[in-house]
N, C-alpha and C positions, 0 to 999 in steps of 0.2 A: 439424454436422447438425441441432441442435436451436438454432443462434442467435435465426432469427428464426421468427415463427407462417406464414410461407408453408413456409421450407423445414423447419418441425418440421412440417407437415400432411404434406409431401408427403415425411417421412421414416416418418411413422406410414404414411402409405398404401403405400411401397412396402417396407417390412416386410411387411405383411401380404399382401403380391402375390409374395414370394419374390423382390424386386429387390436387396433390401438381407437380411443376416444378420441377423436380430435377435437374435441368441445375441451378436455382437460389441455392438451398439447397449446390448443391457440391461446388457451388463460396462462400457458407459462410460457409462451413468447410472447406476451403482452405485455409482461412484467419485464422483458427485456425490452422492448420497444415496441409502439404500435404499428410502426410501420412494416414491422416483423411478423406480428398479429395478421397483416393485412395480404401480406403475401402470402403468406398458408392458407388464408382461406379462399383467397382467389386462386391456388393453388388447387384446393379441396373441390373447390367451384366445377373451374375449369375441368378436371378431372373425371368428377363424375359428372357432368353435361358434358363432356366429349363421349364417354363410355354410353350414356342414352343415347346419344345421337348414333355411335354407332349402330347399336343393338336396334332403334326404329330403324335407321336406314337400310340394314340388312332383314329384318322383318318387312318392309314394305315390299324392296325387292324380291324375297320369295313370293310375297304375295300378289303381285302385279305378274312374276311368271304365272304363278300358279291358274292365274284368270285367264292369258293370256291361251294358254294349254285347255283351259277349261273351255272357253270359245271356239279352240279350233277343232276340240274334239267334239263341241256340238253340233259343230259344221258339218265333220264327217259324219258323223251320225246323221243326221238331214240327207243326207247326199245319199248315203246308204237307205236309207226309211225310202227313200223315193225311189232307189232302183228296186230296192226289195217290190216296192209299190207298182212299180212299171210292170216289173215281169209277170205278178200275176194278176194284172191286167190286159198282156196278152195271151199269159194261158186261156186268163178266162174269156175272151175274144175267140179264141182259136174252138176253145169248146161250144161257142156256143155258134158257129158259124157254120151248121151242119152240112151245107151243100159247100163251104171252102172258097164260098166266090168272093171271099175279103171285105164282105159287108152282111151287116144281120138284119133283116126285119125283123117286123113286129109276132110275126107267128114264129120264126125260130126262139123271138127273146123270150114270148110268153109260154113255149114249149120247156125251155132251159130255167123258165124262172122257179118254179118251186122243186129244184132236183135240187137233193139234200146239198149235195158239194157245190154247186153253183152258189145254192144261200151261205153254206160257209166261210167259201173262197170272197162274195161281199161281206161278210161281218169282216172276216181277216183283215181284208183292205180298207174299213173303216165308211164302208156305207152301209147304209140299213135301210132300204125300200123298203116302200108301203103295199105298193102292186106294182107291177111289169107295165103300166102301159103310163101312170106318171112317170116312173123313171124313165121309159123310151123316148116320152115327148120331150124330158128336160133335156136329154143326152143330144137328141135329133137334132140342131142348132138348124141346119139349114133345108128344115120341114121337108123335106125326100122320103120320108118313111122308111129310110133304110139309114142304119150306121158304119159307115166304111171306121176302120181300125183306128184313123190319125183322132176323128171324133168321141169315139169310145174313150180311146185314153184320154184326149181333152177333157170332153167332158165329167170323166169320176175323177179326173184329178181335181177337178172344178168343186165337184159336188163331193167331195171324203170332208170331213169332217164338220163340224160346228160352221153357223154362218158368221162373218169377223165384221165386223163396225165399217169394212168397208163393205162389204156384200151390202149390207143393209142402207148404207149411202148410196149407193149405185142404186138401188130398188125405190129408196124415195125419190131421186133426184129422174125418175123415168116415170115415175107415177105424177107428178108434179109435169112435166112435158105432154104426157098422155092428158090428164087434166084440163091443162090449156088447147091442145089440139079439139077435144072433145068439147069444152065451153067456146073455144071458135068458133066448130062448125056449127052449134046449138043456135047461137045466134045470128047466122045469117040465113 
C-alpha cells in the first residue's frame, strides 16, 4: 500500500475518506517503524480535525449571517408595524374629528366611539378600550379636554399594547413620590 508515492498518496487519501481502515494501515507501519506509525496517525489527526474545523467554521458563518438577516428583517418589520400603525392612526383621527378643527373632544370621541369601524380600526391597531371617556383622559396628557393629532398619535402609541416592566416601574416609582408628598403634607 505504501510502495510507491502514487499509491502511498492515494493510500493517505482514502484513509482519511473511510475507504481504507486505518487502524489496519497504522499496525503495518508500525511493524515497519514506530515513528512511521506515528506520522500517519498525526497525519490521520491532523486531517480530519482540519476537515471539522472546516465544516464548524463554515456552519457558524452561515449561521452568524443568517441572524444577522434575521435581525434586520425584524427591524424592518418594526419599522413597517409602526407606519402601518401610524397611518391608521390618523385615519382614525381624521374620522373622528367631525368638525376638521385638528383636535377632538370629548363628545366628538364619545359620539365615534361605539361606531362599528372606529371599534375595528382600535382592535386592528392593538387597543381595546373599556369606554371613551377612560381612554380620553389617558390620551388628554395636557388636561385641555380636547386632543390635537400630535397627542392622539402619542398617546395610542403609548397605550397599544401590554404594559412592559418599565411602564410599571415608572408607575411605582410616582406612587412612591406621590406617597411622600402626601405623608409630608399629612404631617405638618
Amino acid at each position: 500500500r505504501f510502495g510507491s508515492l502514487t499509491t502511498s498518496m492515494l493510500t493517505l487519501y482514502a484513509s482519511i475518506l473511510n475507504g481504507l481502515n486505518w487502524g489496519e494501515l497504522a499496525d503495518a507501519l508500525g511493524g515497519v517503524s514506530w515513528f512511521c506509525r506515528f506520522l500517519f496517525e498525526a497525519y490521520i489527526s491532523f486531517a480530519c480535525l482540519a476537515f471539522l474545523n472546516v465544516v464548524t467554521g463554515v456552519f457558524c458563518h452561515s449561521a452568524i449571517e443568517s441572524a444577522q438577516r434575521d435581525h434586520e428583517m425584524l427591524v424592518n418589520s418594526m419599522i413597517q408595524d409602526k407606519e402601518f400603525f401610524l397611518k391608521g392612526l390618523e385615519q382614525l383621527f381624521q374620522r373622528i374629528d367631525d368638525d376638521t378643527s385638528g383636535s377632538i373632544t370629548i363628545g366628538e370621541f364619545e359620539a365615534h366611539f361605539n361606531d362599528v369601524e372606529v371599534k375595528h380600526l382600535f382592535e386592528a391597531l392593538g387597543l381595546d378600550p373599556a369606554d371613551a371617556w377612560s381612554l380620553f383622559s389617558a390620551l388628554d396628557t395636557d388636561n385641555s379636554h380636547t386632543l390635537n393629532a400630535e397627542e392622539f398619535l402619542d398617546g395610542c402609541l403609548h397605550l397599544r399594547g401590554a404594559a412592559t416592566a418599565i411602564d410599571l416601574a415608572n408607575i411605582k416609582k410616582e406612587l412612591v413620590k406621590l406617597r411622600a408628598c402626601t405623608s409630608g403634607s399629612l404631617h405638618e
